[in-house]
N, C-alpha and C positions, 0 to 999 in steps of 0.2 A: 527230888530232882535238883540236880545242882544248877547253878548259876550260868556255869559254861554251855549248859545241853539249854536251856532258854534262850539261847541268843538267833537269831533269825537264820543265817547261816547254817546254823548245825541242826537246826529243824527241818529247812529244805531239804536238806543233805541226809537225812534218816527217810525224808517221803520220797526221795528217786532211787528208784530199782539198783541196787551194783550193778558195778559195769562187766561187762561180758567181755573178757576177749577174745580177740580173734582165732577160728582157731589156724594154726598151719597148715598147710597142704602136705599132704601124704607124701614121703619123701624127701629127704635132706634133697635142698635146693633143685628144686624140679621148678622147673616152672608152669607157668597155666599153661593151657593145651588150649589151641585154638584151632577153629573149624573155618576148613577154607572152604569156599563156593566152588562148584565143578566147575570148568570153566565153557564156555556155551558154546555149541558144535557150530563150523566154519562149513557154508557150502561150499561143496566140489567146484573146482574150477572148469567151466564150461569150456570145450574144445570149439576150434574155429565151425566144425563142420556141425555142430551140434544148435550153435547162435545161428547158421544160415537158417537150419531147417525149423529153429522156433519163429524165428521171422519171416519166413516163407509159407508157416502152417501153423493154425486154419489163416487160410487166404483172407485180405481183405481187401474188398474191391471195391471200391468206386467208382459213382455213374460215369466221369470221363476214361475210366479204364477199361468200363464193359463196353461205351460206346468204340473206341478203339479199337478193344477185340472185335467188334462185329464189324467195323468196316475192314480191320485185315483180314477177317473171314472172304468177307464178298470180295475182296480184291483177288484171295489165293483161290477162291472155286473159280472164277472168271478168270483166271491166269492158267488155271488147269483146262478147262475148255477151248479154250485158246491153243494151246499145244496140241490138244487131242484131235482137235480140228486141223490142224498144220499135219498134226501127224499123218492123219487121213488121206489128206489130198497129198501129202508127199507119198504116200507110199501104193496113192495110184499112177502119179509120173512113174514112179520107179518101174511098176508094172508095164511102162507104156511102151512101146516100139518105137525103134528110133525114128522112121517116118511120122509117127504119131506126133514127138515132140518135136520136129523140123515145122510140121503143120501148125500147132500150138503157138509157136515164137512168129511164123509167118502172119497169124492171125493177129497176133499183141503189136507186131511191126507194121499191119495196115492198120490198126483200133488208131495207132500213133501220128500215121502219114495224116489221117480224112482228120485228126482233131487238128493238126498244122495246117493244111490246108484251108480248114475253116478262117483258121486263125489269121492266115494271109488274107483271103478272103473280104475278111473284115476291115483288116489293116488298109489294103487297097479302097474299099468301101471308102474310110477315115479322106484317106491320100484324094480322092477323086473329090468329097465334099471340099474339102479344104485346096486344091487347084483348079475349081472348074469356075470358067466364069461367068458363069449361072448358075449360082448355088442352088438357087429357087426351082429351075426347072430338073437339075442332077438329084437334088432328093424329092423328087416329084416322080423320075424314074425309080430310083429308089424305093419307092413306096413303093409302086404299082408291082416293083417286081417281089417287095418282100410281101405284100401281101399273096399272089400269089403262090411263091412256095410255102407262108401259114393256110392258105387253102387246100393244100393239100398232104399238109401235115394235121389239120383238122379234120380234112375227109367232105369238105364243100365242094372241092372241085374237084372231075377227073383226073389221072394221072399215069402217063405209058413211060417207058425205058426199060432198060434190059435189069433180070433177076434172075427167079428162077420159081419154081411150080412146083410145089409139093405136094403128096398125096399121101394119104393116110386110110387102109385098108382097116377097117376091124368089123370084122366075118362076127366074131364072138360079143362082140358091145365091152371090150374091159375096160377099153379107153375111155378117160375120166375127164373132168373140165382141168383139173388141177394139171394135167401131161399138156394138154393144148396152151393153157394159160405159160406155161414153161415154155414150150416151146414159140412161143409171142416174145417172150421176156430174151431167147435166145437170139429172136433174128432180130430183133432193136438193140441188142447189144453189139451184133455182127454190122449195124450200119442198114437194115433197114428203113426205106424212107416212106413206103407205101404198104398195106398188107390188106389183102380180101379175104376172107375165109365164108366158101360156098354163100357167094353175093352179101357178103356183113363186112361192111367198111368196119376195119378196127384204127381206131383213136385211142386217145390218152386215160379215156374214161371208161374204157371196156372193159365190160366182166363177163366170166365165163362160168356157170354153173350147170348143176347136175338135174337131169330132168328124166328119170328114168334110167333106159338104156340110150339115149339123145343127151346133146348137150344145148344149151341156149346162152347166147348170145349177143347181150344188152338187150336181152327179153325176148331173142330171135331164135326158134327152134329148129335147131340142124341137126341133120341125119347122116352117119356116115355112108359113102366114104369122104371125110375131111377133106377139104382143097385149099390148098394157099396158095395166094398168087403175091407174092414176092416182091416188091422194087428196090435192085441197091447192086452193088458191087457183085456178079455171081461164084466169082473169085474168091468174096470175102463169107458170103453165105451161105455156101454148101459146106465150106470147112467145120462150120460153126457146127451145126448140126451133126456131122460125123466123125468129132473127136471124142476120146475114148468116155463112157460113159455120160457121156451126150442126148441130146436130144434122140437120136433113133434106136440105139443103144436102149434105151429108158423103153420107148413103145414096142421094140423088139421081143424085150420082156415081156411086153404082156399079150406076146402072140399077133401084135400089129405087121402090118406088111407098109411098109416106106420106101415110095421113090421120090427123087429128087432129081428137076432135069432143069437142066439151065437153057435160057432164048434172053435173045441181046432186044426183044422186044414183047414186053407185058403192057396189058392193060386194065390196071386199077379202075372202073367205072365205076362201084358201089358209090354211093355219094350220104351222107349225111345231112341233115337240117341243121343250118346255124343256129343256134340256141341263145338267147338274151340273156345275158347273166340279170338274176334278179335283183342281185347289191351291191356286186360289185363294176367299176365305174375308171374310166383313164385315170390317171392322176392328172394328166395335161390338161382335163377341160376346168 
């Protein structure tokens, strides 16, 4: 071994591997081949009418949007009723004869007069406390007289003037307490100030129920044939009753037989017991 190959250098240099080159790539000047990524699919663009109906579906509701729905429910059933009812009664006018609706306005044009009247009534009451110079003894008459006609809007005291007398046939018994109680509710609408039905003072607090083939009468059992004796305008009370689908109309139906006679002098006598209210109390004492 010579001298040269002992020197540290060329010893390293015999223990590592030659060097490898590289080799070329296949191809006068090619270059590397490189690999691109696909590129990552783009969602469709959503059309306007396509975002309404994602946003509109499935529904989301909220408690103040259900309770909304329901109250314009109840408003739109109650607004339909309402029409259907208008409809109804209009298209029995339409039905009616022209005397019929001459009767009808004549009726609404007296309901109009006696509430003006009252209303004068009152006014002058006012005018007379306030100019009399005896306040003390002018509502002293006062009193005596209002008490009065509440005694006979109560049913305490007797009461005559002119009306008119109704009768109410039913051969067959069809007639109900609900057609009588109607026909109650029609003659206090007409102006009604007094009413006896077969010796039963009727009051504020009369009821009418079904007893059979009889009807009773704040527990008072009546037979027909039905009698009303009447106090009030006869002008304004027999109209009431005999417009179109009306009170006699209604019992005509059911095979009743109804007359109705007017006299410029009735006599209300049935009389009632003043009754103590148990609680209630003036507010004046």
């Amino acid at each position: 071994m010579s001298e040269k190959d002992d020197k540290p250098e060329n010893r390293l240099r015999k223990e590592l591997p030659e060097e490898v080159p590289a080799e070329a790539p296949e191809g006068d000047g090619a270059t590397p081949e490189v690999v691109e990524e696909a590129p990552e699919e783009k969602e469709p663009a959503l059309t306007g009418r396509q975002r309404l109906v994602n946003g509109l579906w499935p529904p989301r509701v909220t408690r103040a949007q259900l309770i909304v729905a329901v109250l314009l429910f109840g408003l739109g059933f109650g607004l339909a009723i309402q029409v259907a009812s208008n409809s109804a009664s209009d298209s029995a006018l339409r039905g009616a004869r022209q005397e019929d609706l001459v009767r009808i306005l004549d009726e609404l044009d007296d309901r109009t007069q006696r509430l003006d009247d009252e209303k004068q009534g009152l006014e002058k009451q006012r005018q007379e406390l306030e100019n009399s110079s005896d306040q003390a003894e002018e509502a002293r008459k006062q009193t005596i007289e209002k008490e009065r006609q509440l005694g006979i809007l109560a049913g305490t005291v007797a009461a005559q003037g002119p009306g008119i007398t109704m009768t109410i046939e039913d051969a067959k018994g069809a007639v109900e307490a609900d057609s009588l109680l109607d026909t109650i509710q029609e003659l206090r609408a007409a102006g009604a100030e007094a009413i006896q039905v077969n010796g039963v003072r009727v009051v504020a607090s009369t009821y009418f129920t079904d007893s059979g083939k009889s009807v009773t009468v704040d527990g008072n059992k009546i037979n027909a044939p039905y009698r009303f004796k009447v106090i009030g305008k006869p002008a304004d009370l027999e109209p009431a009753l005999n417009i179109p689908g009306g009170v006699v109309q209604t019992l005509e139906k059911e095979q009743a037989t109804v007359t109705v006679e007017r006299s410029n002098k009735i006599v209300v006598d049935a009389l009632r017991a003043a009754k103590q209210p148990d609680y209630a109390r003036s507010s004046s004492q």
